[in-house]
Each structure stands twice: as structure tokens, then as C-alpha cells.
C-alpha positions in Angstrom: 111.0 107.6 104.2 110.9 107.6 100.8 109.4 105.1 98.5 111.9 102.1 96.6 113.1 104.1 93.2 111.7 101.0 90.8 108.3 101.4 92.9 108.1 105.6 93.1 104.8 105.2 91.2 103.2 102.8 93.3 101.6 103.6 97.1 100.8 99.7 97.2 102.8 96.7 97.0 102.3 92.7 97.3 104.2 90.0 98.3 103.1 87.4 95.6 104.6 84.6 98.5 102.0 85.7 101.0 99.1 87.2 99.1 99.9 90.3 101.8 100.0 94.2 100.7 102.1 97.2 101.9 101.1 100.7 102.3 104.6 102.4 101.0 103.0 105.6 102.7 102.3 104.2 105.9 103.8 106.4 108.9 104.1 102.8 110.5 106.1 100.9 107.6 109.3 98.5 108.0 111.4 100.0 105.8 114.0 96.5 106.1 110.4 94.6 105.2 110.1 96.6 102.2 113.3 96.2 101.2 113.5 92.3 101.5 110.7 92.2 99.4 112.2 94.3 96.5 115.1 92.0 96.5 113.0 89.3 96.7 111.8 90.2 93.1 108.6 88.5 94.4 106.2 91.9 94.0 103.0 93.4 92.6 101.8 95.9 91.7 98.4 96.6 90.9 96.8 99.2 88.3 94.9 100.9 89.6 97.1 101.7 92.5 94.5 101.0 95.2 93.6 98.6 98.3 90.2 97.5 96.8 92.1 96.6 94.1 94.7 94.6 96.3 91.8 93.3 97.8 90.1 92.4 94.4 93.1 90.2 94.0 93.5 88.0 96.6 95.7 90.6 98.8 95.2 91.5 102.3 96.6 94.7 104.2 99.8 94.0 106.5 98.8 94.4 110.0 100.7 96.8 112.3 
């Protein structure tokens, strides 16, 4: 699937609710997740675009 348009920079993506990161590449992801969350207007982003900089931040990796 293809990544949300206002996010088609971005591989990863927090919820600032639950401190928890999405892979937007993952074969795996929840595309109705994702989208929640975009409506939500409750994301980051995080420059540079990587998990040890999710990680840096608080931000854990959603488990499958």
C-alpha cells in the first residue's frame, strides 16, 4: 500500500498518545491503524527519518 499523501516523505510515524511508532513500509502494516492515526492529527515525525531516532525519543516499534 502506499504511504498517507501528507506523510510520503516519512517511512516512520508516532502516535504522540502512546509514545508507539509505525513502519509505513512494513509488509505487515494496518492500513485502518494508520489511517486513524492521520485523522487523529496526533503524529510525529521525526528528522532524521529513522527507528533509533524514534527510539531516541521516547518511541517504541508497534508489535506485529
Amino acid at each position: 500500500m502506499d504511504r498517507p499523501k501528507e506523510f510520503a516523505e516519512h517511512r516512520f510515524i508516532g502516535d504522540k498518545r502512546t509514545q508507539v511508532v509505525y513502519d509505513l513500509d512494513a509488509p505487515t502494516r494496518d492500513d485502518s491503524v494508520i489511517a486513524e492515526l492521520v485523522a487523529s492529527q496526533n503524529v510525529a515525525t521525526f528528522g532524521p527519518d529513522t527507528l533509533p531516532e524514534a527510539h531516541n525519543r521516547g518511541y517504541r516499534l508497534r508489535s506485529a
